[in-house]
Backbone bond lengths (Angstrom), bond angles and torsions (degrees), N, CA, C in turn:
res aa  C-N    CA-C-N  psi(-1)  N-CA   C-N-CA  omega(-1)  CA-C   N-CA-C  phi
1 X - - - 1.457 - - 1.533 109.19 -
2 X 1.245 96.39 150.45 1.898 97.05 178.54 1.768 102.75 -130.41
3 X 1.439 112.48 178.23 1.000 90.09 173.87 1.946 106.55 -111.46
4 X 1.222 102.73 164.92 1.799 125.67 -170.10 1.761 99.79 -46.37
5 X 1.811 134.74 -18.97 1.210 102.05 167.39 1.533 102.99 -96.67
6 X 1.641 139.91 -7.38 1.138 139.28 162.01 1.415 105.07 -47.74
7 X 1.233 133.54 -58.21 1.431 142.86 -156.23 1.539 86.22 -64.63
8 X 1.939 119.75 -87.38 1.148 115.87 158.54 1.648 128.96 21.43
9 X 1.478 94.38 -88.57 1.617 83.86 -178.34 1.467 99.78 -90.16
10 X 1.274 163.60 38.24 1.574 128.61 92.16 0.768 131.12 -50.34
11 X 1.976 146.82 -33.58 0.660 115.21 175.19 1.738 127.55 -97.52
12 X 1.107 78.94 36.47 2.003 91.90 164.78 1.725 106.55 34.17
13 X 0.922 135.00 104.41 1.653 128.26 159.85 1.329 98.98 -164.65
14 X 1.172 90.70 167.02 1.859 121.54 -178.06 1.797 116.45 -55.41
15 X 0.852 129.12 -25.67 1.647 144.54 -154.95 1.694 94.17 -104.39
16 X 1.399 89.24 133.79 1.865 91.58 -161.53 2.154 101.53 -90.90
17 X 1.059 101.74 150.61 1.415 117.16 -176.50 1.578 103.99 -35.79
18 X 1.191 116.86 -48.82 1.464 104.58 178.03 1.796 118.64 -54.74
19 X 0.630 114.52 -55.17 1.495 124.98 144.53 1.176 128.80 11.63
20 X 1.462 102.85 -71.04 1.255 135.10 179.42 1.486 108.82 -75.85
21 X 1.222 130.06 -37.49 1.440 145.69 -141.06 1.625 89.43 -101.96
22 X 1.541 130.83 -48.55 0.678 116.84 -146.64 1.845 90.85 -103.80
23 X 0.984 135.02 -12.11 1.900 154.48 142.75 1.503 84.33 -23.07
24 X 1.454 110.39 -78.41 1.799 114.39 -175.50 1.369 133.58 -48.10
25 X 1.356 106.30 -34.94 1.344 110.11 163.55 1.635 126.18 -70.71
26 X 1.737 102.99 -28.71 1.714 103.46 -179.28 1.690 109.83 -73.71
27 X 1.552 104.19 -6.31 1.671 99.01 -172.41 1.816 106.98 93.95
28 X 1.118 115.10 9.84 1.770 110.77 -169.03 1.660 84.50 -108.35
29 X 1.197 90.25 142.52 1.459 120.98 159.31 2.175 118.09 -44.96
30 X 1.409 97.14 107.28 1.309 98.90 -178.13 1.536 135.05 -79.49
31 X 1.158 93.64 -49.65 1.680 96.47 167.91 1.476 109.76 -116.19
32 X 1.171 126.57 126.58 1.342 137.76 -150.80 1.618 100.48 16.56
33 X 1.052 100.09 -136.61 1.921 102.48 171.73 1.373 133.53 -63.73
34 X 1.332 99.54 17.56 1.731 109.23 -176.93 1.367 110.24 -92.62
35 X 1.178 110.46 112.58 2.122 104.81 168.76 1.667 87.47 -79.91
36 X 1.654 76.93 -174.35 1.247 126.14 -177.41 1.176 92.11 -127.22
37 X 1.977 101.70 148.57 1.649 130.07 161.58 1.292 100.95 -135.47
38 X 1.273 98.94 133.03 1.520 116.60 164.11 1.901 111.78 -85.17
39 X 1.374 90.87 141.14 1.670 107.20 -164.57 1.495 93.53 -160.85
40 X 1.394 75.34 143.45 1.646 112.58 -169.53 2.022 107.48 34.24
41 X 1.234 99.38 27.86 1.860 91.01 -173.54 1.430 116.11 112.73
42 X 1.307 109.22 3.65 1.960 102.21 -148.60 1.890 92.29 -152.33
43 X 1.413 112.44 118.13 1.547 96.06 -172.54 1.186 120.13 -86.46
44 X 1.254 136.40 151.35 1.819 138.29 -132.89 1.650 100.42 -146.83
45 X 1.333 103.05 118.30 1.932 111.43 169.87 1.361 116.68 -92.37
46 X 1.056 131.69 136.63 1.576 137.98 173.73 1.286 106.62 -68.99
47 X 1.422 116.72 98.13 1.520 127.06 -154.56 2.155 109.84 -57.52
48 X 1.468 94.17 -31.94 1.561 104.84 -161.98 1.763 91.74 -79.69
49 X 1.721 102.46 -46.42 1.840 86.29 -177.90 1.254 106.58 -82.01
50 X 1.280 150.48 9.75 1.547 128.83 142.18 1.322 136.78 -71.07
51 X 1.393 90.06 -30.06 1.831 101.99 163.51 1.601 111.42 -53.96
52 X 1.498 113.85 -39.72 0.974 103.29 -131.98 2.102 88.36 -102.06
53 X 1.667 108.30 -5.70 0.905 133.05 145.23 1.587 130.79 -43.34
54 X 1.517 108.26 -50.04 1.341 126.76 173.46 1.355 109.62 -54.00
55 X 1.361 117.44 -58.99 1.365 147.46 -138.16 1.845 80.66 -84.08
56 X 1.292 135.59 -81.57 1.163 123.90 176.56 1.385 110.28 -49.16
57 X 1.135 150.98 -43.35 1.751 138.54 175.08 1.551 94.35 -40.72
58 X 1.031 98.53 -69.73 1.823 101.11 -179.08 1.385 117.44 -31.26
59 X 0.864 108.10 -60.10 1.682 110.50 -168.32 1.833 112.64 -82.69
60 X 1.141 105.03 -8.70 1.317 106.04 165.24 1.490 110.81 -88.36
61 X 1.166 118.16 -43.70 1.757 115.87 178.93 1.527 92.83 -68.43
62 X 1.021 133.72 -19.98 1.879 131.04 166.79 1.144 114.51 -52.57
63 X 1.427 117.47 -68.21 1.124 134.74 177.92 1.415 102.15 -69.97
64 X 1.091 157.98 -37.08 1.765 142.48 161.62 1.750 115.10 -48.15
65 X 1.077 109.11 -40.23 1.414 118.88 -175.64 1.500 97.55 -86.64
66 X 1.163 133.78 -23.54 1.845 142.05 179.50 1.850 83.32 -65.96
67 X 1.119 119.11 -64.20 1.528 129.32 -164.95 1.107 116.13 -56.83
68 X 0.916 111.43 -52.90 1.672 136.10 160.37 1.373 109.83 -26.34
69 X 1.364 105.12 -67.03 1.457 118.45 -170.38 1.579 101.43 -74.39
70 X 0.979 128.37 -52.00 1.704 122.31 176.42 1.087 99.72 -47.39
71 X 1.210 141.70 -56.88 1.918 135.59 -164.75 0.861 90.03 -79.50
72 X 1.387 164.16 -3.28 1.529 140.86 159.18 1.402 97.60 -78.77
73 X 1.165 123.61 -59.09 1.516 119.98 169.99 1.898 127.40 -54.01
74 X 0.922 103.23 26.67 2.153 126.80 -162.84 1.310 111.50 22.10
75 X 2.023 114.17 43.39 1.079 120.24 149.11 1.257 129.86 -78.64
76 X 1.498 136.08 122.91 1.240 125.50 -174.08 1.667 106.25 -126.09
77 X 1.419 93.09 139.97 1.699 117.79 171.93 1.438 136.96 -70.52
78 X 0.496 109.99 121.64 2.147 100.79 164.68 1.280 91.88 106.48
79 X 1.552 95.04 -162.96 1.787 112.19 177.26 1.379 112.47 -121.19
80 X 1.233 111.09 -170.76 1.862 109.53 -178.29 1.298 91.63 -78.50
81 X 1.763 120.26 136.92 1.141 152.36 -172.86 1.311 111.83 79.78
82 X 1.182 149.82 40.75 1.506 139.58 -165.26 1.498 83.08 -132.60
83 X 1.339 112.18 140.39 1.916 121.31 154.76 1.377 107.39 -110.39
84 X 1.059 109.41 123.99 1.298 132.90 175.65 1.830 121.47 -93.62
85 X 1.070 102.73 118.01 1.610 97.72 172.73 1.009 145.85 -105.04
86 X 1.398 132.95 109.35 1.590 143.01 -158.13 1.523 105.98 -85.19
87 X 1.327 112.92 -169.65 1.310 135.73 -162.09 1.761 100.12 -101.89
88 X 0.913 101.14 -11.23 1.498 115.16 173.58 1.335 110.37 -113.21
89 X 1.356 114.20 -53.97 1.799 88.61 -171.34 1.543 81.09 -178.81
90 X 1.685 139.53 -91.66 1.300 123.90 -155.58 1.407 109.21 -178.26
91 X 1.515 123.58 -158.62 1.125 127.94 170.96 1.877 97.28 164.70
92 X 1.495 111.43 148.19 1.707 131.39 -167.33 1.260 87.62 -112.60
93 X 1.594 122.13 132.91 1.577 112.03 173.18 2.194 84.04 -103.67
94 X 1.315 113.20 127.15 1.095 143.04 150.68 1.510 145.51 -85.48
95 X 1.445 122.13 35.32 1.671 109.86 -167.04 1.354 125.65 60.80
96 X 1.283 107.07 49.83 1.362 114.20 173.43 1.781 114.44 81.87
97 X 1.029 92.36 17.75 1.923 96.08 162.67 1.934 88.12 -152.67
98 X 1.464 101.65 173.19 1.416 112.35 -171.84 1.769 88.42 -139.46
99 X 1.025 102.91 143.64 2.019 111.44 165.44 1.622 101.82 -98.58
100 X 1.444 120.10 117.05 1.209 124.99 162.68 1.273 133.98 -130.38
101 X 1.259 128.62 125.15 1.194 149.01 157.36 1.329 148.44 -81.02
102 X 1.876 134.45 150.25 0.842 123.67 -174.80 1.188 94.59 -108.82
103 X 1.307 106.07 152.41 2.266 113.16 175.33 1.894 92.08 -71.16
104 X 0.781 120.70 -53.28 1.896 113.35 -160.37 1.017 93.97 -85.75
105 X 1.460 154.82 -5.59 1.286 126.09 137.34 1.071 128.62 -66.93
106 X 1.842 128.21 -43.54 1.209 118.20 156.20 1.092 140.81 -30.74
107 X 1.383 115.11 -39.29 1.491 128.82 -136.59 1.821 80.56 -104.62
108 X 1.135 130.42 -34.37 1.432 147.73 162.21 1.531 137.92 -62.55
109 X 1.584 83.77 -11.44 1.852 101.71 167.28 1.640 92.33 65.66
110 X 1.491 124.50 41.13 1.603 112.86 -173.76 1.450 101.23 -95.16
111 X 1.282 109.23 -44.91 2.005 144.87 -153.79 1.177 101.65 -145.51
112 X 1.463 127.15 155.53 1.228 147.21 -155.83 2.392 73.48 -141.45
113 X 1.165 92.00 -42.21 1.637 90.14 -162.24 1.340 107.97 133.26
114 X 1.371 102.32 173.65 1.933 98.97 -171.96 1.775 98.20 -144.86
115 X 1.255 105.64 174.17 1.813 103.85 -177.05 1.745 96.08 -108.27
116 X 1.202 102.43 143.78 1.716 101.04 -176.42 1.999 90.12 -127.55
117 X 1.205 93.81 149.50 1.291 107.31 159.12 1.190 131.66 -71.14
118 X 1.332 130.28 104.84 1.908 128.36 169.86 1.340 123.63 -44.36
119 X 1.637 128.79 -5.66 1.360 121.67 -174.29 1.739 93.83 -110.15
120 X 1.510 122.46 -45.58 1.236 107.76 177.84 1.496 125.71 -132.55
121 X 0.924 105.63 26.77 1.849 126.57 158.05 1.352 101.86 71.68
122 X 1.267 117.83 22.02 1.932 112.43 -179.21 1.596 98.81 -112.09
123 X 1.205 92.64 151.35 1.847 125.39 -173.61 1.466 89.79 -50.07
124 X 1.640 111.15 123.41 1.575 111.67 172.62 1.407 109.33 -86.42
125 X 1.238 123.02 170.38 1.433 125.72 167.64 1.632 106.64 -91.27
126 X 1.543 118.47 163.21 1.138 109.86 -174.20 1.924 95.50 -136.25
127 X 0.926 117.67 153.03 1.688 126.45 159.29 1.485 119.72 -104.33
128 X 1.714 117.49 130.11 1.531 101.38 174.29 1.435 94.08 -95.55
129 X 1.394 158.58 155.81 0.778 157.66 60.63 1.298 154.85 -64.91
130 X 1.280 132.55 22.23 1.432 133.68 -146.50 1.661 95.14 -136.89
131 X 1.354 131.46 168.60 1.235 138.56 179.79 1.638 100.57 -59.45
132 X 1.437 106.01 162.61 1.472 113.04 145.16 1.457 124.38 -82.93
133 X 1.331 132.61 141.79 1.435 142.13 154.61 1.410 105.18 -42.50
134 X 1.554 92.51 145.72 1.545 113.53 -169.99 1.952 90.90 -64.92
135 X 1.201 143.18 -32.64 1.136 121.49 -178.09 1.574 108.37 -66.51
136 X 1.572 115.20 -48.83 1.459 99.52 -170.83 1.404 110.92 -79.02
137 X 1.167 132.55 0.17 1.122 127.48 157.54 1.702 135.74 -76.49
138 X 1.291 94.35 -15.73 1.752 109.86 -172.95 1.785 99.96 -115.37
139 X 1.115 100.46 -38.80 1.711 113.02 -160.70 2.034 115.72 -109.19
140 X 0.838 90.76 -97.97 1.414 112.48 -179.59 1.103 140.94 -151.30
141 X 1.532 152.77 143.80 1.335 133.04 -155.58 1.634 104.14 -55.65
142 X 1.479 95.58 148.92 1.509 108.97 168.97 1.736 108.73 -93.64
143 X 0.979 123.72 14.71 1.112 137.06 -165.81 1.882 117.02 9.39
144 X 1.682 115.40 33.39 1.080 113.77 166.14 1.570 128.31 -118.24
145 X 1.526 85.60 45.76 1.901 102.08 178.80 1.525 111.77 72.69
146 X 0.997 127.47 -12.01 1.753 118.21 -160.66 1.288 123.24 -57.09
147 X 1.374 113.85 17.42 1.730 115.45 147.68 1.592 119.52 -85.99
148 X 1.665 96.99 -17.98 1.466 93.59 -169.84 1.983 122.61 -81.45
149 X 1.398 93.94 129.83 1.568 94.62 -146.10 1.810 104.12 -115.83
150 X 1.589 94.20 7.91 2.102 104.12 170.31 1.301 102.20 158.57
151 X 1.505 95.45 136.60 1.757 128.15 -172.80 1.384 106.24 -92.57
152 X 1.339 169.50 122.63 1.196 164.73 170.44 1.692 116.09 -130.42
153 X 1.115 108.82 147.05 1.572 118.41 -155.77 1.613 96.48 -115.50
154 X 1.074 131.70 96.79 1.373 140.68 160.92 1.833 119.01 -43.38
155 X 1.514 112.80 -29.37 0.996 126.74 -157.10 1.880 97.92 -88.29
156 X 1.634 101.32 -51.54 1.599 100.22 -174.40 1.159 112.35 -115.35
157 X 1.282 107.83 -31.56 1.982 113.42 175.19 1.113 111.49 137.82
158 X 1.375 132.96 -17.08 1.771 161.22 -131.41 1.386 87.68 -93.49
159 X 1.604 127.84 106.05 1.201 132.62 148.64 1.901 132.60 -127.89
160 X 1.297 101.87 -177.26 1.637 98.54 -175.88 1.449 100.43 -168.77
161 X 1.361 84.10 150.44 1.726 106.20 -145.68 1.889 84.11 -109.45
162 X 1.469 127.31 109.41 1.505 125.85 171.25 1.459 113.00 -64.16
């Protein structure tokens, strides 16, 4: 066992110790799936499952930046319906178009994201036509397109009818 600012500075991140300290006190899991126990007064990490915590963080930001790098290269992953997450931000594989996004544009109110075509990597066009969902109609956006009613590819011909 170590104690919670040992763990802390291994696991290196942005989010300040209080943070962390106070994660331990609500009972939630602090570093990825690792709690914290408080002992003797002082809160204590299970030194082997944080390592072993680390060790998967790692290899997932590996594998995001692995993804990353294939979609720059117009390799694409998964199957239709899977979101995949890059080192940048993401992409929805859809029936022959994908929805992709950047996180700092989002997060920037720049892009919401755009639909690209899977046969020749250019920005598809989209049509809204279809009703709104009873939430965005009663409530607030559902923010999962449900006006959008066909994706079409100007570039090769490649479309789909929602």
């Amino acid at each position: 066992m170590i104690t919670l600012q040992e763990a802390y500075d291994r696991w290196n991140v942005c989010n300040s110790f209080e943070w962390y300290r106070k994660r331990a006190a609500s009972g939630r899991p602090v570093f990825g799936d690792v709690g914290a126990s408080k002992i003797g007064g002082r809160w204590m990490v299970d030194e082997a499952l944080l390592d072993h915590a680390i060790v998967a963080r790692e290899a997932a930001k590996e594998e995001r930046r692995r993804r990353g790098a294939d979609y720059q290269a117009h390799i694409l992953t998964g199957e239709d319906g899977d979101t995949i997450r890059t080192d940048w931000g993401g992409y929805r594989r859809a029936a022959g178009f994908h929805f992709v996004w950047d996180d700092q544009r989002v997060a920037m109110r720049h892009s919401d994201g755009v639909w690209v075509c899977d046969q020749c990597f250019k920005a598809a066009s989209s049509e809204y036509g279809r009703e709104e969902c009873h939430r965005c109609r009663d409530w607030s956006p559902c923010r999962g397109d449900c006006t959008l009613s066909k994706i079409y590819c100007a570039g090769c011909g490649t479309s789909k009818t929602m």
